[in-house]
TORKOL-4160 file (C-alpha; in steps of 0.2 Angstrom, whole numbers, padded with zeros to 4 digits, m for minus):
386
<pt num="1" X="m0036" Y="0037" Z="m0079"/>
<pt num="2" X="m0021" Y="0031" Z="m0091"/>
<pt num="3" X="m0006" Y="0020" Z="m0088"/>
<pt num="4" X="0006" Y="0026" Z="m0099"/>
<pt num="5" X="0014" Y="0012" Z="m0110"/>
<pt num="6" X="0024" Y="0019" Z="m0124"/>
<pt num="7" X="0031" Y="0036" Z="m0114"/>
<pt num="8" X="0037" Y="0050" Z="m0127"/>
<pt num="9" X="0053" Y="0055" Z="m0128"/>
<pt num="10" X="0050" Y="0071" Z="m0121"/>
<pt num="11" X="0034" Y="0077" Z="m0108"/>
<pt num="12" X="0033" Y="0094" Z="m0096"/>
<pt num="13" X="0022" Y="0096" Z="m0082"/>
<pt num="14" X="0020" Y="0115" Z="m0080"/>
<pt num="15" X="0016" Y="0122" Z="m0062"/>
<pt num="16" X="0013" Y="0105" Z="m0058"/>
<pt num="17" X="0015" Y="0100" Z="m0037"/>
<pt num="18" X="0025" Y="0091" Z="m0029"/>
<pt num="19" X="0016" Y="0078" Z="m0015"/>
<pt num="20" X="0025" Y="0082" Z="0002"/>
<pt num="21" X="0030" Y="0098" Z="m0004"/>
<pt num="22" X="0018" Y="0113" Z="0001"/>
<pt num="23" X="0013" Y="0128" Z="m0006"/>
<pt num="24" X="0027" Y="0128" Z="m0020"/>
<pt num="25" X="0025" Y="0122" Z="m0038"/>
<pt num="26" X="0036" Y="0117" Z="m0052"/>
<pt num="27" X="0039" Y="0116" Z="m0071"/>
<pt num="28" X="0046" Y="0096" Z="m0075"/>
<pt num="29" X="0052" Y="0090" Z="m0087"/>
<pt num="30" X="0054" Y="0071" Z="m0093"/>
<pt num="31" X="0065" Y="0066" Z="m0106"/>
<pt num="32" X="0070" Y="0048" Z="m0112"/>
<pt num="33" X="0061" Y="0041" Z="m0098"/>
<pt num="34" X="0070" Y="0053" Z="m0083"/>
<pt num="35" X="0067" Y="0068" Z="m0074"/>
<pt num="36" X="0079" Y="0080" Z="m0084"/>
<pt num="37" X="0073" Y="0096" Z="m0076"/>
<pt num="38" X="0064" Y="0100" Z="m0060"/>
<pt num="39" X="0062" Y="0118" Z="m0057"/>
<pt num="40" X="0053" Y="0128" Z="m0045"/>
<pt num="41" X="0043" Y="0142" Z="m0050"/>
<pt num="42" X="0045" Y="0160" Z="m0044"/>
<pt num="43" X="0028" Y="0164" Z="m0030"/>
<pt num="44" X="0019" Y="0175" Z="m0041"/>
<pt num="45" X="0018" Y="0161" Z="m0056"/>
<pt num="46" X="0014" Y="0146" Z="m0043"/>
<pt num="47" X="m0006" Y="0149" Z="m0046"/>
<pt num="48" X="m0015" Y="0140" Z="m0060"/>
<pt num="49" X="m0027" Y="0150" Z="m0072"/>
<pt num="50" X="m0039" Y="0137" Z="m0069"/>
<pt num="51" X="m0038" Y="0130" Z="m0050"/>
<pt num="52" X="m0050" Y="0114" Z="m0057"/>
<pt num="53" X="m0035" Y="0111" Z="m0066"/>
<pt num="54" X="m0021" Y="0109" Z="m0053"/>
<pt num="55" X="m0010" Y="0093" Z="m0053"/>
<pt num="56" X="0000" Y="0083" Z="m0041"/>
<pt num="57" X="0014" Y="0071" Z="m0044"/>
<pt num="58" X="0022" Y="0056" Z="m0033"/>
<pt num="59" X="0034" Y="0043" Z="m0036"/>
<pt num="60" X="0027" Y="0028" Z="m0040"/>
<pt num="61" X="0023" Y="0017" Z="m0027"/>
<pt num="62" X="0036" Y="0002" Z="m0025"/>
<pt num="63" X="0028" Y="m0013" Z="m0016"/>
<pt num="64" X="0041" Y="m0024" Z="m0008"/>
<pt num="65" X="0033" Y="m0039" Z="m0005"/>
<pt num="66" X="0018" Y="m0044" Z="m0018"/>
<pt num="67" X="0015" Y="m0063" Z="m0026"/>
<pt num="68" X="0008" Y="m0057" Z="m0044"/>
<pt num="69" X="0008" Y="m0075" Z="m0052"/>
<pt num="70" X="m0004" Y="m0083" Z="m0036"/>
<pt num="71" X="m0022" Y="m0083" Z="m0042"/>
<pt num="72" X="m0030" Y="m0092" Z="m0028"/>
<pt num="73" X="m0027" Y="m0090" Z="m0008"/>
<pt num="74" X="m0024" Y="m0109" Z="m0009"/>
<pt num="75" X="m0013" Y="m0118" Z="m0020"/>
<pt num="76" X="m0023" Y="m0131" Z="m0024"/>
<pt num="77" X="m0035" Y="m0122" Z="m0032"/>
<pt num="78" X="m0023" Y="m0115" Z="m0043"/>
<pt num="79" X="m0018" Y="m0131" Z="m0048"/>
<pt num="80" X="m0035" Y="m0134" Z="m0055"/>
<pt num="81" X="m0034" Y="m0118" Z="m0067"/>
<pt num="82" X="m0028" Y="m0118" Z="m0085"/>
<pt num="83" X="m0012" Y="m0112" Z="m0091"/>
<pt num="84" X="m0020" Y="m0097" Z="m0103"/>
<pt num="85" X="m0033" Y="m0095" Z="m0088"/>
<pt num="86" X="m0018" Y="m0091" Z="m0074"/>
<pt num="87" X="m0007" Y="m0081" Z="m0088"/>
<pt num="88" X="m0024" Y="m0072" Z="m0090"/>
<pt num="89" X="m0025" Y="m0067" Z="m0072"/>
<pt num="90" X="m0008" Y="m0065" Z="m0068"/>
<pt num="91" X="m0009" Y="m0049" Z="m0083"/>
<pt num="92" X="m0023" Y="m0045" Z="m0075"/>
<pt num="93" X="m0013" Y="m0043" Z="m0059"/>
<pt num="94" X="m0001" Y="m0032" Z="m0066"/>
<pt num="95" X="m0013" Y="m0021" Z="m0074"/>
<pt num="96" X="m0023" Y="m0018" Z="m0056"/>
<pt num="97" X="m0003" Y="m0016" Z="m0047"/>
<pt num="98" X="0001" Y="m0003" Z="m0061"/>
<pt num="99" X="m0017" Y="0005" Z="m0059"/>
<pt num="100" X="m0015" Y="0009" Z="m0041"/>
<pt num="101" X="0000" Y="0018" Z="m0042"/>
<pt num="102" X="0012" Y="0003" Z="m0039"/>
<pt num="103" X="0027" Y="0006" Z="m0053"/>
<pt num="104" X="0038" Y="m0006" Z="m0044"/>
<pt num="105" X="0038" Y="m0022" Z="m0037"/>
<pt num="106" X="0048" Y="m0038" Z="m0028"/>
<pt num="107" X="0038" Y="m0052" Z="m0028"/>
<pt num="108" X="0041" Y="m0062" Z="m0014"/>
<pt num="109" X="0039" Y="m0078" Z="m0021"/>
<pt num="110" X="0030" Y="m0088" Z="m0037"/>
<pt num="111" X="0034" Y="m0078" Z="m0052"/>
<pt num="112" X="0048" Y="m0081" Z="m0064"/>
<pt num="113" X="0058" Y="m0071" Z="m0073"/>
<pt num="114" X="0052" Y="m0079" Z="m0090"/>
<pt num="115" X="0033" Y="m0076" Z="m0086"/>
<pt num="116" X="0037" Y="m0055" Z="m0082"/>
<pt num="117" X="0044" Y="m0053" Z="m0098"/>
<pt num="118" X="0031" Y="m0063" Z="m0107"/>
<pt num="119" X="0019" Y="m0053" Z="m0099"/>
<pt num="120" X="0028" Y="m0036" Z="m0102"/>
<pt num="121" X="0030" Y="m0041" Z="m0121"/>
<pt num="122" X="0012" Y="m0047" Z="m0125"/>
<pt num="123" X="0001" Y="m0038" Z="m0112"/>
<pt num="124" X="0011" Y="m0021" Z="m0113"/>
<pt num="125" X="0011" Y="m0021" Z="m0093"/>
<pt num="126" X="0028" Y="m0008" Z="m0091"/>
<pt num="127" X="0028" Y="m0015" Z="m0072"/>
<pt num="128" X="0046" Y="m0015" Z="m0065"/>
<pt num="129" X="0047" Y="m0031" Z="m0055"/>
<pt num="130" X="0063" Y="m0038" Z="m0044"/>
<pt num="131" X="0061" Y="m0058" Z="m0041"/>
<pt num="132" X="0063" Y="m0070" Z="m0030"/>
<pt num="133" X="0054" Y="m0084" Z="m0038"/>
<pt num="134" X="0056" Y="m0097" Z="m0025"/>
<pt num="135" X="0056" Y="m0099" Z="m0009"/>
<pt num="136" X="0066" Y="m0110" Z="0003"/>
<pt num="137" X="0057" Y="m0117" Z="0017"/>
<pt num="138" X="0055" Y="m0130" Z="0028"/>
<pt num="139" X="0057" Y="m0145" Z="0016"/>
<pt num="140" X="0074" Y="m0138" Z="0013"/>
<pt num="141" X="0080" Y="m0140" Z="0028"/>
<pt num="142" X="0090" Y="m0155" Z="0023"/>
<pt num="143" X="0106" Y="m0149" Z="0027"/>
<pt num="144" X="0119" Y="m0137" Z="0017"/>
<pt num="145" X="0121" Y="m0149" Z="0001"/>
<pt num="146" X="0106" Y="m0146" Z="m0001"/>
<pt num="147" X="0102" Y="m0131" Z="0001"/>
<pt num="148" X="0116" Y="m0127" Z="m0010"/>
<pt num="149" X="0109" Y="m0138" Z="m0025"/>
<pt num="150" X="0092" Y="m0129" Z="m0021"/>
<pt num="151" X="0101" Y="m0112" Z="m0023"/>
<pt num="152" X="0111" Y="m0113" Z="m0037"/>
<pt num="153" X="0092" Y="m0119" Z="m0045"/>
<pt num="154" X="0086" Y="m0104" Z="m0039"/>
<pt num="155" X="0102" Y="m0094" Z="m0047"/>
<pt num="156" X="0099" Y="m0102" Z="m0065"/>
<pt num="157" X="0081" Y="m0096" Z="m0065"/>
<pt num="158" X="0089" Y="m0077" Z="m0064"/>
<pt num="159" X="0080" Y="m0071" Z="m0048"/>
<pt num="160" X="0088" Y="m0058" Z="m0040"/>
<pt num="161" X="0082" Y="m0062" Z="m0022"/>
<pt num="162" X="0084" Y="m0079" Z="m0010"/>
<pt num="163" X="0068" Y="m0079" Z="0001"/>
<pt num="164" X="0069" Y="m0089" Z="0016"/>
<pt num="165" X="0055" Y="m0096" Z="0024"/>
<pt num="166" X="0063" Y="m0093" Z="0042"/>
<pt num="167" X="0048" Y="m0097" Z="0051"/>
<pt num="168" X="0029" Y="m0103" Z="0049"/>
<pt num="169" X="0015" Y="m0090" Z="0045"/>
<pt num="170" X="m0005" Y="m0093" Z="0045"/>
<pt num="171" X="m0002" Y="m0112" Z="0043"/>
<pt num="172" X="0004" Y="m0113" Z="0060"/>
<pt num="173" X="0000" Y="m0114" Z="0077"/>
<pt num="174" X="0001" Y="m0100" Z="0088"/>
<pt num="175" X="0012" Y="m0108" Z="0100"/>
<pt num="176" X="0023" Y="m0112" Z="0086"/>
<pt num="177" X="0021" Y="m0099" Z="0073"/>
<pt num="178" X="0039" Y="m0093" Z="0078"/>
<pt num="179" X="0050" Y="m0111" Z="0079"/>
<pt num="180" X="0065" Y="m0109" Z="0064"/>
<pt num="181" X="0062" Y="m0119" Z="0051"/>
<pt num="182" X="0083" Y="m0119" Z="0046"/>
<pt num="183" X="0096" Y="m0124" Z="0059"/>
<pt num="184" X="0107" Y="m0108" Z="0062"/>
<pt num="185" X="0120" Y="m0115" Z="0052"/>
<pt num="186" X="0109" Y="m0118" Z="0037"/>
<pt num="187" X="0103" Y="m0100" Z="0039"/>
<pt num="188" X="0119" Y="m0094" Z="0041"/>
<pt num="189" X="0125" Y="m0102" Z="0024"/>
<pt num="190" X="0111" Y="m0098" Z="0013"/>
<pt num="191" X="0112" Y="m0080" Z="0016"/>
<pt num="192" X="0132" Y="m0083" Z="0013"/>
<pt num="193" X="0130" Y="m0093" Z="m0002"/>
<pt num="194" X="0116" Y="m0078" Z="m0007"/>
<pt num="195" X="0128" Y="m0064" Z="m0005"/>
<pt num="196" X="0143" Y="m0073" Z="m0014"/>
<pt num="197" X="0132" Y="m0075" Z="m0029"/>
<pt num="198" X="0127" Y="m0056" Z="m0028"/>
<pt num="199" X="0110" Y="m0059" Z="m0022"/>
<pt num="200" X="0099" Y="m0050" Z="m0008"/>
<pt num="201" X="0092" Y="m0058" Z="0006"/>
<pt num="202" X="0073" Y="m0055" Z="0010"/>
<pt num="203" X="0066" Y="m0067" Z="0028"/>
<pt num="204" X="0050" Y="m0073" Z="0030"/>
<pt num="205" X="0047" Y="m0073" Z="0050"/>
<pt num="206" X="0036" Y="m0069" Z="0062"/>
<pt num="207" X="0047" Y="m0065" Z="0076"/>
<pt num="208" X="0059" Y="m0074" Z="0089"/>
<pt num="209" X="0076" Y="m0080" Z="0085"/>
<pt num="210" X="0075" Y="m0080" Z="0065"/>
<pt num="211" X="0075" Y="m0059" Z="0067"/>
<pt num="212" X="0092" Y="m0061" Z="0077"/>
<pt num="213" X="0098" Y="m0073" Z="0064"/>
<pt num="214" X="0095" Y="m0061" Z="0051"/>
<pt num="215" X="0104" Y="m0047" Z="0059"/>
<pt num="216" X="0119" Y="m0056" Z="0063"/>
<pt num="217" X="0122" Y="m0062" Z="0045"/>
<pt num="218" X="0116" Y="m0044" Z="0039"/>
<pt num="219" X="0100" Y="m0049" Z="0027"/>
<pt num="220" X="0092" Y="m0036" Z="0018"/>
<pt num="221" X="0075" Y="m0037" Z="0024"/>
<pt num="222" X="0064" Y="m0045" Z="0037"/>
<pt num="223" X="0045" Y="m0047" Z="0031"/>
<pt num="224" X="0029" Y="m0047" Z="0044"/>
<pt num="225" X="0040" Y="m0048" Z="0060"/>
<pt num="226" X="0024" Y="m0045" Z="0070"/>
<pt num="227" X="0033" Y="m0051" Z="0085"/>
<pt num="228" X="0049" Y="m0041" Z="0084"/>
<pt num="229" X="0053" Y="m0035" Z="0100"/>
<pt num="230" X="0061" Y="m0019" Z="0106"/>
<pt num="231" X="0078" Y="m0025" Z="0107"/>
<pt num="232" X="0076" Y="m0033" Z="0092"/>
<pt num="233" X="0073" Y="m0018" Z="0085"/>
<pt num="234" X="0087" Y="m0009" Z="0090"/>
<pt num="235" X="0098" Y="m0020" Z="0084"/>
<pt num="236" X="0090" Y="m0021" Z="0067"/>
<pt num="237" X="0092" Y="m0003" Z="0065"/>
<pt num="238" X="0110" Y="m0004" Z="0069"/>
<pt num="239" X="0113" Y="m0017" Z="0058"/>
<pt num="240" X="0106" Y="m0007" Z="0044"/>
<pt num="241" X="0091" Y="m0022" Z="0042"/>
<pt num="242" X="0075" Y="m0017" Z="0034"/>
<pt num="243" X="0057" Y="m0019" Z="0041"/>
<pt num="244" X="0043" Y="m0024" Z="0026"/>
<pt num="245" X="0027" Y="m0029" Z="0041"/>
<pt num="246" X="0015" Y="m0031" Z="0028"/>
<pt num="247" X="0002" Y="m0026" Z="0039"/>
<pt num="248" X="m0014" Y="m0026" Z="0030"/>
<pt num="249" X="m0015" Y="m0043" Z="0025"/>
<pt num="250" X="m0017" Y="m0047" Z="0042"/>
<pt num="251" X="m0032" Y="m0037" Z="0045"/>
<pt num="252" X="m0041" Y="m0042" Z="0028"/>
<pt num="253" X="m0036" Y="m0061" Z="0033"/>
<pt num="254" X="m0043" Y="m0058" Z="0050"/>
<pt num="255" X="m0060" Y="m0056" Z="0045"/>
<pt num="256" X="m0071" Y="m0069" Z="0041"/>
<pt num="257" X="m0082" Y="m0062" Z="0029"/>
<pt num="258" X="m0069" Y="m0050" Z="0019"/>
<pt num="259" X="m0063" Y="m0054" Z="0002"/>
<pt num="260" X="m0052" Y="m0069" Z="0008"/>
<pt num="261" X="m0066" Y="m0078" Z="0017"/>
<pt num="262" X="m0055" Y="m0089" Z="0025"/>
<pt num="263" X="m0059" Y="m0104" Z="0040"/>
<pt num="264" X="m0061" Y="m0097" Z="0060"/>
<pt num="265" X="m0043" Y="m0104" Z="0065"/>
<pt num="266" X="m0034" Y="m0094" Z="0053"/>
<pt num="267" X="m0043" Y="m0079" Z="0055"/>
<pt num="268" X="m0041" Y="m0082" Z="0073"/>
<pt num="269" X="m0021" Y="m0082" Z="0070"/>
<pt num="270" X="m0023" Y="m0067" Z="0056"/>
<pt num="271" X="m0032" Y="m0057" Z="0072"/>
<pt num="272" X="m0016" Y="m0061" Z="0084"/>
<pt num="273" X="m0006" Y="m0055" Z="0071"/>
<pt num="274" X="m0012" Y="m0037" Z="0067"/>
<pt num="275" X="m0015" Y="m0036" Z="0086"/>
<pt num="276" X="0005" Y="m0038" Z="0088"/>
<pt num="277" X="0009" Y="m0027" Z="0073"/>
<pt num="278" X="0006" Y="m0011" Z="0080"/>
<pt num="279" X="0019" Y="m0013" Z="0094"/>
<pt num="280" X="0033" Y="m0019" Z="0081"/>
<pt num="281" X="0029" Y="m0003" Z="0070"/>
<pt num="282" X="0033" Y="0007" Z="0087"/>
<pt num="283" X="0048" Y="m0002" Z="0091"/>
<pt num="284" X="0055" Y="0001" Z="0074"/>
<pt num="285" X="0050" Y="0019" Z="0074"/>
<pt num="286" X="0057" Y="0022" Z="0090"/>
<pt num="287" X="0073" Y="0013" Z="0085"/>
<pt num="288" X="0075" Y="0020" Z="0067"/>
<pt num="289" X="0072" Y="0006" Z="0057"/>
<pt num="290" X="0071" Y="0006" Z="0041"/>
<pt num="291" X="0052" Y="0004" Z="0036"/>
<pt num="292" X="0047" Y="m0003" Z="0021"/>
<pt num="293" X="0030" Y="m0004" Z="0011"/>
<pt num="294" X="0025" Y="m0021" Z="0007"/>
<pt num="295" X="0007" Y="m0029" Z="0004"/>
<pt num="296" X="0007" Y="m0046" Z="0002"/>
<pt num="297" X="m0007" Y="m0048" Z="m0012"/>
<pt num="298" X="m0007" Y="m0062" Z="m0020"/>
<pt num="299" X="m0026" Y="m0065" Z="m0028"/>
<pt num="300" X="m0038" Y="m0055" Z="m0038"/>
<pt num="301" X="m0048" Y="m0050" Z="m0026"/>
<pt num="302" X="m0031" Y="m0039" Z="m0018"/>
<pt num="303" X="m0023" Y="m0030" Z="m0032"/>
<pt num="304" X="m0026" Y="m0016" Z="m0036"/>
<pt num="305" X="m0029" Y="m0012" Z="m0020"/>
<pt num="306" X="m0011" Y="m0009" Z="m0014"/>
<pt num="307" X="m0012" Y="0010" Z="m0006"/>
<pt num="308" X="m0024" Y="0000" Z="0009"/>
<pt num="309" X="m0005" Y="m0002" Z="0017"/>
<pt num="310" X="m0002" Y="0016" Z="0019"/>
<pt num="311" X="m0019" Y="0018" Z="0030"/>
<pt num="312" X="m0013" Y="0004" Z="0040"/>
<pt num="313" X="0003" Y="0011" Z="0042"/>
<pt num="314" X="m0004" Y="0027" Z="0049"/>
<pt num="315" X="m0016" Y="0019" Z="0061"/>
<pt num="316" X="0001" Y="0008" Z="0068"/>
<pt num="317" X="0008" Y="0024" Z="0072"/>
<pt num="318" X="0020" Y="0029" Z="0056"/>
<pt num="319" X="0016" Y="0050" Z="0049"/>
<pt num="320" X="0008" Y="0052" Z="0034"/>
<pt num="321" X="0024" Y="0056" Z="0027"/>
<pt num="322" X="0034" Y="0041" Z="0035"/>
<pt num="323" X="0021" Y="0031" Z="0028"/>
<pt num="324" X="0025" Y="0038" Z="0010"/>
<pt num="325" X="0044" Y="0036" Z="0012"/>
<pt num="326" X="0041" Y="0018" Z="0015"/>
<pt num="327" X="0032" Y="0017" Z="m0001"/>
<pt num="328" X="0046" Y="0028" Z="m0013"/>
<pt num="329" X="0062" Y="0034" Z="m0005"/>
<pt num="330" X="0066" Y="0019" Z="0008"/>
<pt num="331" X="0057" Y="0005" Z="m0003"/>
<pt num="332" X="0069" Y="0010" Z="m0015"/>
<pt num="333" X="0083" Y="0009" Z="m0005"/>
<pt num="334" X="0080" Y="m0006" Z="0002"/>
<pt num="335" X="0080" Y="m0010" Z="m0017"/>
<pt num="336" X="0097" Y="m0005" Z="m0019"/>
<pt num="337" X="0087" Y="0007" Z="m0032"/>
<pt num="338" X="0090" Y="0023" Z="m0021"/>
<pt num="339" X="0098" Y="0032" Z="m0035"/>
<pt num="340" X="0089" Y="0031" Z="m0047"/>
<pt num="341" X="0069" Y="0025" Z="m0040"/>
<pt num="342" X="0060" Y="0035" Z="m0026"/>
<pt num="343" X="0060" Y="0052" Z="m0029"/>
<pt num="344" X="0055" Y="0067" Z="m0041"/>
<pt num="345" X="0072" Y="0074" Z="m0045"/>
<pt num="346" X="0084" Y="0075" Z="m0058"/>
<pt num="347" X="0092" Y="0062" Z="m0064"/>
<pt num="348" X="0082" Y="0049" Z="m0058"/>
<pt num="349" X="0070" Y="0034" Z="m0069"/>
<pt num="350" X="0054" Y="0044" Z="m0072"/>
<pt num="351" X="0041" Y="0032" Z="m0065"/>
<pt num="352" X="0028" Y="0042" Z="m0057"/>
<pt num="353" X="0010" Y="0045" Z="m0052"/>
<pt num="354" X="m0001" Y="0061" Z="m0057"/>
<pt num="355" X="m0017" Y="0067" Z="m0046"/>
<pt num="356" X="m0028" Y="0077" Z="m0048"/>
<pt num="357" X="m0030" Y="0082" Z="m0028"/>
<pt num="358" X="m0017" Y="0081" Z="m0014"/>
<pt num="359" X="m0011" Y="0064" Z="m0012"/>
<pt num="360" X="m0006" Y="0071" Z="0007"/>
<pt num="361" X="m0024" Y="0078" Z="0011"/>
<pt num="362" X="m0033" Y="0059" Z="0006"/>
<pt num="363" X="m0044" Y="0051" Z="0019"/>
<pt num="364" X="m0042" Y="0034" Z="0016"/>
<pt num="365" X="m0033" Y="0022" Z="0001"/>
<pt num="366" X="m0049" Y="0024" Z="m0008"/>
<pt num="367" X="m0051" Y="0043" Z="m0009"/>
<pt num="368" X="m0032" Y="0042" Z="m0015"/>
<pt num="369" X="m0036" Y="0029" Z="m0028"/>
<pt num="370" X="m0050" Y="0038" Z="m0037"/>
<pt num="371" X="m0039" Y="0054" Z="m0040"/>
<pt num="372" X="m0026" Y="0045" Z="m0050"/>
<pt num="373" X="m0026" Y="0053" Z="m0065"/>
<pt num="374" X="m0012" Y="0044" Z="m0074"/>
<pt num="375" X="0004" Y="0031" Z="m0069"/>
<pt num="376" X="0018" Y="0033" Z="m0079"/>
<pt num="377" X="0036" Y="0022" Z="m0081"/>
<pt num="378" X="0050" Y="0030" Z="m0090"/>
<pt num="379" X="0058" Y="0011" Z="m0089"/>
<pt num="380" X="0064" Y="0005" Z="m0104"/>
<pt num="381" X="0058" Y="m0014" Z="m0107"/>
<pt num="382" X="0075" Y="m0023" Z="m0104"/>
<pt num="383" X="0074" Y="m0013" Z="m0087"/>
<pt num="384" X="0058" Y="m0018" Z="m0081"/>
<pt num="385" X="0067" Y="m0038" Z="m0076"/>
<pt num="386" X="0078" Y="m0040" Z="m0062"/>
């Protein structure tokens, strides 16, 4: 398996499929880092000389919601690493991401703009990544001064994205997990101050009055929302609000002997939460919400491991090929990348995935994994920060 770091200024893909698309091939073409042709063959030439040697291409995976500078579960911990040890892991992390399909990430908090280019320049990691660096939470909810003097912070860093911390997660009691953490007014104005600045608008929240907050002042994305209810739901998809649940995370947390390892009580809240999860993923498919594929990795022990979302996706109700759409056509959309990330068709950046058996026909993340062939980016470096 290769990860394509310098791309050519020209590749084709002859009789090459398409995943999603049965029983058709194609001849692409990729030139200066887009699709510049894609062409579908006539019947009679869809059938390789050699059927061991039949290929499939995706769009690469965009994950919505990642923490690629975390190294450790807890924070402390990372406070006790060295500076070369965490720039070590955090190349690390971008290396598993881009290894697993995942050309496109917004990390939802830790990263900075600085530390992607320093590790796109010195580790050659072509992994497009859309920032909110830091997060505004529960300590900021000193009023809109403030918050405005926080922001503007956050604005000179160069992020792209204001994440608010709208409610508790893990850390909190059950019976409190879904208090706000803002005032509505504060709310209101940092997603005001956000848009006047030309950023987007991702909400940490677990459900209750934050999710109608976000819809009234028309945020671009909720995240977990394990407690979204069916109204809710319909009025997210009429406000064009878009759903990242991040529902494995909650799984793997909930176990207390997985990779985490984490303490009875969280686990305990972790359980709760992917026991909710399945019901929100109904009522924003029955509304027509916009889903979108986020993981919430943040250790070693996590990425790489991205494509566990899709099977979790599935077993909450979504179709194989909704799942998928989460993943490229919608997480790009929700992006504001939908003309130009998400698809295999002309005109559009040329970050892809190869296979070498049906990405549709997978059982599980880890069959998917092991037929990666190759993960390519057709970004140009200065492209790859925003």
């Amino acid at each position: 398996m290769s990860i394509l770091h310098k791309r050519p200024a020209l590749q084709t893909f002859s009789g090459i499929s398409i995943a999603g698309i049965q029983d058709k091939r194609f001849d692409i073409v990729i030139q200066d880092g887009r699709f510049s042709s894609v062409v579908e063959l006539e019947p009679q030439l869809e059938e390789p000389a050699h059927p061991d040697q039949r290929l499939w291409i995706s769009p690469g995976i965009i994950d919505l919601h990642t923490h690629l500078a975390w190294t450790d579960f807890d924070h402390d911990d990372q406070l006790k690493r060295s500076s070369r040890e965490i720039e070590a892991m955090q190349a690390d992390a971008f290396a598993a991401t881009l290894r697993t399909g995942v050309t496109t990430a917004r990390d939802a908090g830790g990263i900075l703009p600085s530390t992607i280019r320093h590790l796109v320049q010195h580790y050659l990691q072509p992994l497009r990544v859309q920032t909110s660096s830091d997060m505004l939470g529960a300590a900021d909810a000193r009023g809109i001064q403030h918050l405005g003097a926080r922001m503007a912070q956050i604005f000179d860093i160069g992020a792209g994205w204001i994440k608010i911390m709208a409610t508790g997660g893990l850390g909190a009691p059950a019976e409190k997990v879904v208090e706000p953490n803002f005032s509505e007014e504060e709310f209101a104005f940092i997603v005001r101050n956000a848009h006047a600045h030309h950023k987007k608008v991702l909400v940490h929240t677990w459900g209750g009055v934050t999710i109608d907050w976000s819809t009234q002042a028309g945020v671009e994305s909720i995240e977990h929302g394990m407690f979204l209810s069916e109204a809710q739901a319909g009025r997210l998809a009429e406000a064009g609000v878009a759903f990242v649940p991040t529902t494995s995370i909650y799984r793997i947390a909930a176990d207390p002997k997985g990779v985490l390892g984490l303490n009875p009580v969280i686990c305990d809240r972790a359980a709760r939460a992917a026991e909710a999860h399945a019901k929100a993923i109904g009522y924003a498919k029955k509304a027509g919400v916009c889903i979108g594929f986020g993981t919430d990795y943040a250790t070693p022990a996590l990425h790489g491991y991205n494509l566990q979302e899709l099977d979790t996706l599935m077993e909450y109700g979504l179709t194989r090929a909704e799942a998928w759409k989460s993943a490229t056509e919608s997480a790009a959309r929700i992006l504001g990348s939908g003309n130009e990330l998400g698809r295999i068709a002309e005109g559009y950046i040329a970050d892809a995935v190869i296979y070498n058996a049906d990405p549709y026909q997978a059982r599980n993340a880890e069959q998917l994994r092991s037929s990666i062939v190759s993960v390519m980016t057709g970004a140009q470096e200065s492209d790859l920060i925003k």
